[in-house]
C-alpha positions as CSV (number, residue, x, y, z in Angstrom):
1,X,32.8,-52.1,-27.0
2,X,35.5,-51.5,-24.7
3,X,38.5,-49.7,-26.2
4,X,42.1,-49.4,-24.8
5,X,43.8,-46.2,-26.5
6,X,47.7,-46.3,-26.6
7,X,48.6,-42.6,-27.3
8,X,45.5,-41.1,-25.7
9,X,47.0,-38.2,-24.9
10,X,48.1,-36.5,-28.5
11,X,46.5,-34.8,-30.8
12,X,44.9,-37.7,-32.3
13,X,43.9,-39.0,-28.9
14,X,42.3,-35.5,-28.0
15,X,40.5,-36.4,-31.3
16,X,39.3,-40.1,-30.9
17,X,38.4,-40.2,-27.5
18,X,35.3,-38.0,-27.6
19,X,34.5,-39.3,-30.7
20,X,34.5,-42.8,-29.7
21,X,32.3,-42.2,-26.3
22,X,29.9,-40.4,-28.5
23,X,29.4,-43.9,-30.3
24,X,28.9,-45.6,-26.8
25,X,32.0,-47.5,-26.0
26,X,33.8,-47.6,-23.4
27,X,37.3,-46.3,-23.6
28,X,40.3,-46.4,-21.2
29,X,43.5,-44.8,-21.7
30,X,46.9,-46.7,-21.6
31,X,48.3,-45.3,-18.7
32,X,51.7,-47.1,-18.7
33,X,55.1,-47.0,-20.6
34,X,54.0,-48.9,-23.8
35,X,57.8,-50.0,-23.8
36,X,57.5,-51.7,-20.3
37,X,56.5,-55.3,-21.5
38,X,55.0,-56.5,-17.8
39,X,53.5,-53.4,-17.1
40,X,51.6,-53.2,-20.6
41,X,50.0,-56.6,-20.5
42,X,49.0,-55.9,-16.7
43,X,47.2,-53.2,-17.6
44,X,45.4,-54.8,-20.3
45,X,44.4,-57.6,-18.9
46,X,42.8,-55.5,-15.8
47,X,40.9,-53.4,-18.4
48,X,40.0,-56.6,-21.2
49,X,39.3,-54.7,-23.9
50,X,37.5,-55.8,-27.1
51,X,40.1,-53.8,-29.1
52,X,43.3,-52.1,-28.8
53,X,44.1,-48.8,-30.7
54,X,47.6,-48.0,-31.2
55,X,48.3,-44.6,-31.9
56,X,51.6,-43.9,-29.5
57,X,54.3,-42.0,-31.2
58,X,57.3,-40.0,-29.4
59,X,57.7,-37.0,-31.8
60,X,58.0,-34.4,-29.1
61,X,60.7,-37.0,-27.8
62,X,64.8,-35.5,-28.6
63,X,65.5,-39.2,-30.6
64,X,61.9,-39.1,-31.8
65,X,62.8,-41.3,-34.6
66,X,64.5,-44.1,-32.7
67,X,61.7,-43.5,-29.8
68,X,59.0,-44.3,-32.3
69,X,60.3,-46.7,-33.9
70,X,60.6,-48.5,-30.8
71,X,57.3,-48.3,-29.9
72,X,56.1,-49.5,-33.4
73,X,57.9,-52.5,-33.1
74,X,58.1,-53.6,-29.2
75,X,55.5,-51.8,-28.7
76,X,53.3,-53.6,-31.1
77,X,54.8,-56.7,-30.3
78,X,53.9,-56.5,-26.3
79,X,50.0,-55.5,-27.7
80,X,50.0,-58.1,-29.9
81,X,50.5,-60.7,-27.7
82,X,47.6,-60.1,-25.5
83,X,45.6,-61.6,-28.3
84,X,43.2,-58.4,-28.5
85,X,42.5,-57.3,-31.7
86,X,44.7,-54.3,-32.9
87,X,44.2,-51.1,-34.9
88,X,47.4,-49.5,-35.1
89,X,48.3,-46.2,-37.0
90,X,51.1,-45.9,-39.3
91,X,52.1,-43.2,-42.0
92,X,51.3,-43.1,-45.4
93,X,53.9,-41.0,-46.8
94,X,56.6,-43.9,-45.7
95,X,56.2,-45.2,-49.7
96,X,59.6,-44.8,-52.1
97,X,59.3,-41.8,-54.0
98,X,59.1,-43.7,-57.2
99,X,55.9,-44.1,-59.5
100,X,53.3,-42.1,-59.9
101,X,52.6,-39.1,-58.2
102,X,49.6,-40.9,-56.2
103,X,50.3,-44.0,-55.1
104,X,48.2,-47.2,-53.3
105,X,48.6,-49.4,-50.0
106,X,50.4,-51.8,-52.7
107,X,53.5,-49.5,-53.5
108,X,56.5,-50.2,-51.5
109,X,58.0,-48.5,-48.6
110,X,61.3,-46.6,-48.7
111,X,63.1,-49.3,-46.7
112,X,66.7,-48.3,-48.9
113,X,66.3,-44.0,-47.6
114,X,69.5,-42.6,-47.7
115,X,69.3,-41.0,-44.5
116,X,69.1,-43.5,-41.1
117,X,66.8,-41.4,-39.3
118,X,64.4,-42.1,-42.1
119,X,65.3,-45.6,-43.1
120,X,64.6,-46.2,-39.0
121,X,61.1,-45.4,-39.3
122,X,60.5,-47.2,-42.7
123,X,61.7,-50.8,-41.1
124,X,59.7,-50.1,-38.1
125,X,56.7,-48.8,-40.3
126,X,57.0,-52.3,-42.4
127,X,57.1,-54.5,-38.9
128,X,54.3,-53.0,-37.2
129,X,52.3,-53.5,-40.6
130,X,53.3,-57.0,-41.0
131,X,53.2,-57.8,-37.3
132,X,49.2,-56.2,-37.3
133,X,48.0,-57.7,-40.6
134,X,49.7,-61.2,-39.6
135,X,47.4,-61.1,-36.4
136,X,44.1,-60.1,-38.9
137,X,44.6,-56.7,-37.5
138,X,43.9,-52.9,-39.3
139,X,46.5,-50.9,-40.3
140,X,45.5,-47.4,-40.9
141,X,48.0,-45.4,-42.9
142,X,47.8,-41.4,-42.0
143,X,48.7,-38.5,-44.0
144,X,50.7,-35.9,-43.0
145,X,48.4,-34.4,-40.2
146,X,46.9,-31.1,-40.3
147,X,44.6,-28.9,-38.3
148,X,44.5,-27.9,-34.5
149,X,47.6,-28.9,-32.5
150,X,49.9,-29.7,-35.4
151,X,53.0,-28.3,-37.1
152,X,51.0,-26.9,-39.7
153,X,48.3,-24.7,-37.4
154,X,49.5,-21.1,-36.8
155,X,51.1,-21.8,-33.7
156,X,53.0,-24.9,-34.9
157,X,56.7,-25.1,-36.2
158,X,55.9,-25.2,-39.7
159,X,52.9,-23.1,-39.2
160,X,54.4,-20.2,-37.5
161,X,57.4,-20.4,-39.7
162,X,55.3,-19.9,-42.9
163,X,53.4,-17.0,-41.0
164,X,56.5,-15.0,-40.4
165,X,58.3,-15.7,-44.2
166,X,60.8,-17.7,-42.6
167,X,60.4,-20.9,-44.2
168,X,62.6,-21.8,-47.1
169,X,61.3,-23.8,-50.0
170,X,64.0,-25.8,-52.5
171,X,63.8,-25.2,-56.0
172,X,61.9,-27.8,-58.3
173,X,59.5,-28.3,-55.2
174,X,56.9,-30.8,-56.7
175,X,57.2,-33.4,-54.0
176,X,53.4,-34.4,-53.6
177,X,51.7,-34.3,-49.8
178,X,48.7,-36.1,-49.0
179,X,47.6,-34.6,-45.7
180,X,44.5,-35.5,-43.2
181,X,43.0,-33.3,-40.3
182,X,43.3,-35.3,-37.1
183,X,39.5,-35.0,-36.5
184,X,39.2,-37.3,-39.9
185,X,41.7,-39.6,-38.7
186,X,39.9,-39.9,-35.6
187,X,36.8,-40.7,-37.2
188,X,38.7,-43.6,-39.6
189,X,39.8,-45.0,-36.4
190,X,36.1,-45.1,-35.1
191,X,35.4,-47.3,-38.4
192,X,38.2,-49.4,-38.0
193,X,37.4,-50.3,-34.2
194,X,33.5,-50.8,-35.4
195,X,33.7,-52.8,-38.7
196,X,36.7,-55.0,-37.4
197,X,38.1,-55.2,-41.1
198,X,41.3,-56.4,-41.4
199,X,44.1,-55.0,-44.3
200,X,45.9,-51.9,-44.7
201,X,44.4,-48.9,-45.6
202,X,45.6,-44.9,-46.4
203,X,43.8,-42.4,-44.5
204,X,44.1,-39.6,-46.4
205,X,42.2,-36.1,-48.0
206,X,40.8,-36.2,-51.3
207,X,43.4,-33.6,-53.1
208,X,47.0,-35.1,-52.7
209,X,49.0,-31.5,-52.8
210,X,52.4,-30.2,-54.9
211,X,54.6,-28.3,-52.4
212,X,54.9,-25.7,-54.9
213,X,51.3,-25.5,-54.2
214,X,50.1,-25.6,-50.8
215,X,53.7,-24.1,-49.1
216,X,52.7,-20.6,-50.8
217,X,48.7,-21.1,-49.9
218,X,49.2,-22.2,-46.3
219,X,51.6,-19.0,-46.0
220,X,48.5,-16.6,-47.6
221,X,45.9,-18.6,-45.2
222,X,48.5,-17.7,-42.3
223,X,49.2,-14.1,-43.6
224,X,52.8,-14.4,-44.3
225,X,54.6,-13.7,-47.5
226,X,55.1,-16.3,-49.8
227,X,57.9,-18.5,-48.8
228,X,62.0,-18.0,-50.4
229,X,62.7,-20.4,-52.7
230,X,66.5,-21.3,-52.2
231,X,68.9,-24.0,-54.3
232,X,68.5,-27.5,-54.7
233,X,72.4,-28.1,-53.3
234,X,71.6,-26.1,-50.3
235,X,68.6,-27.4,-49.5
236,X,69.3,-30.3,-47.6
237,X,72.5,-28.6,-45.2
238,X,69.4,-25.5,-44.4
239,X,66.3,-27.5,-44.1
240,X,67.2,-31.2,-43.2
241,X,66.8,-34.5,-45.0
242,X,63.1,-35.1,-44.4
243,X,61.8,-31.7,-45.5
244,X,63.5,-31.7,-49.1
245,X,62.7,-35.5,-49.3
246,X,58.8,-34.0,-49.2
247,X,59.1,-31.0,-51.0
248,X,60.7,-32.8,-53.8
249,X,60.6,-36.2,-53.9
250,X,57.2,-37.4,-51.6
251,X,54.1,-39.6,-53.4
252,X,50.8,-38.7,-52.2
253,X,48.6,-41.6,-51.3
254,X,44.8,-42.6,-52.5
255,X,42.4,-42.9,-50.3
256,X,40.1,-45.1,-52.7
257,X,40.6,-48.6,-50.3
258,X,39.5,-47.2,-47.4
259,X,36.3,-45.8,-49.1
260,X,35.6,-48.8,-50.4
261,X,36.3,-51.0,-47.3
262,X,35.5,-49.1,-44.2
263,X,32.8,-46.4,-45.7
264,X,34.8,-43.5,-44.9
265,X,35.6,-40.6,-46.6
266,X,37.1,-37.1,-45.3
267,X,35.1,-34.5,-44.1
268,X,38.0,-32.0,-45.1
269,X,39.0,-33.2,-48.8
270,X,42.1,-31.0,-49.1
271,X,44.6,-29.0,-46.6
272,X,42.2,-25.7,-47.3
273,X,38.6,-26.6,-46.7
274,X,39.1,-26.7,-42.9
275,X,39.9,-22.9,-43.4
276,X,42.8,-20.5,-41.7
277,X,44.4,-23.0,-39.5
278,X,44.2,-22.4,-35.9
């Protein structure tokens, strides 16, 4: 098949492009602003593709929320409407943090967040969904991405944080992490593009992770000292919304759907079998 790759140039596309010209199709990076409507569907008629993959984020961007949220929704919107099938990547760790600690593709997403940075993403999390599935289109749902290249690899910002005990943990931190290594994700994608089945589905590991847990292991892995713990009221004002929201408050997600339905399963089951991160 051939494949047009939005967001070729990440860490996920460093992953999926190899991966997808080992399975013999032919793949052709996005090469324009995904937010300039013209130039997007000039580009993909010229390449006619068999299916789009849409993986663009902006979190490197200074208003990465409101950047990716834009391409999420206009951005999905301009793909859409070439008429190609789509298999765009979302988050799964956009769910309210109420339930049970491990929650499905049915459980609903925090569209009501108290912060706006936050609530930003989770309305252009739920168009893209709807917009994708509306069209018969995959959503793939990611975990919290670890390995190689990310904020949680020893030369990342969380990473290299933990390595020098200067990360701060809250107290009570039980929030629950579902995280995937990019090379996984990249493989889900692969099954997505291949099998053509349409729904919503979390690509996550097999071991969804208490913070109390994993913040203190990734710091051994990386050689640094366990991590501070410091109040729950002064949390929030040291660390920022988001981080306390996952420490505390995050759902991990089940990857059971997309076993099922696309025949994939991690190759790393939890956040320590791919080994000191790198």
């Amino acid at each position: 098949m051939r494949v047009l790759v939005a967001g070729a140039t990440g860490v996920l596309g460093r992953a999926l492009l190899p991966l997808l010209r080992e399975r013999g199709h032919d793949v052709v990076p996005l090469g324009v602003d995904l937010l300039d409507r013209a130039a997007v569907l000039d580009a993909v008629r010229s390449a006619a593709p068999d299916v789009v993959v849409h993986q663009a984020s902006a979190l490197r961007h200074p208003r990465a929320f409101e950047q990716t949220a834009l391409l999420r929704t206009i951005g999905t919107d301009t793909l859409l409407a070439t008429g190609v099938r789509l298999v765009a990547h979302s988050i799964a760790f956009a769910t309210a943090p109420a339930g049970d600690a491990v929650l499905d593709e049915d459980a609903p997403l925090y569209l009501d967040a108290p912060d706006a940075g936050w609530a930003t993403t989770t309305a252009a999390v739920a168009t893209l969904e709807a917009a994708t599935l509306a069209a018969s289109g995959t959503v793939l749902r990611l975990g919290v991405l670890c390995g190689p290249g990310t904020q949680y690899a020893a030369d990342g910002a969380i990473g290299a944080a933990l390595a020098r005990g200067r990360y701060r943990r809250p107290e009570g931190a039980d929030g629950v992490t579902s995280f995937v290594h990019a090379e996984d994700a990249a493989r889900a994608t692969v099954l997505a593009v291949e099998t053509a089945v349409p729904g919503t589905f979390n690509i996550t590991d097999d071991s969804p992770a208490v913070a109390a847990e994993w913040l203190p292991g990734l710091a051994a892995l990386l050689g640094g000292p366990p991590p501070r713990t410091i109040p729950a009221d002064m949390a929030e004002r040291l660390l920022g919304w988001f981080p306390v929201h996952q420490l505390t408050r995050l759902r991990g997600a089940s990857n059971d759907r997309a076993r099922q339905a696309l025949g994939w399963k991690p190759r790393y089951p939890d956040w320590r079998s791919a080994g000191p991160p790198g």
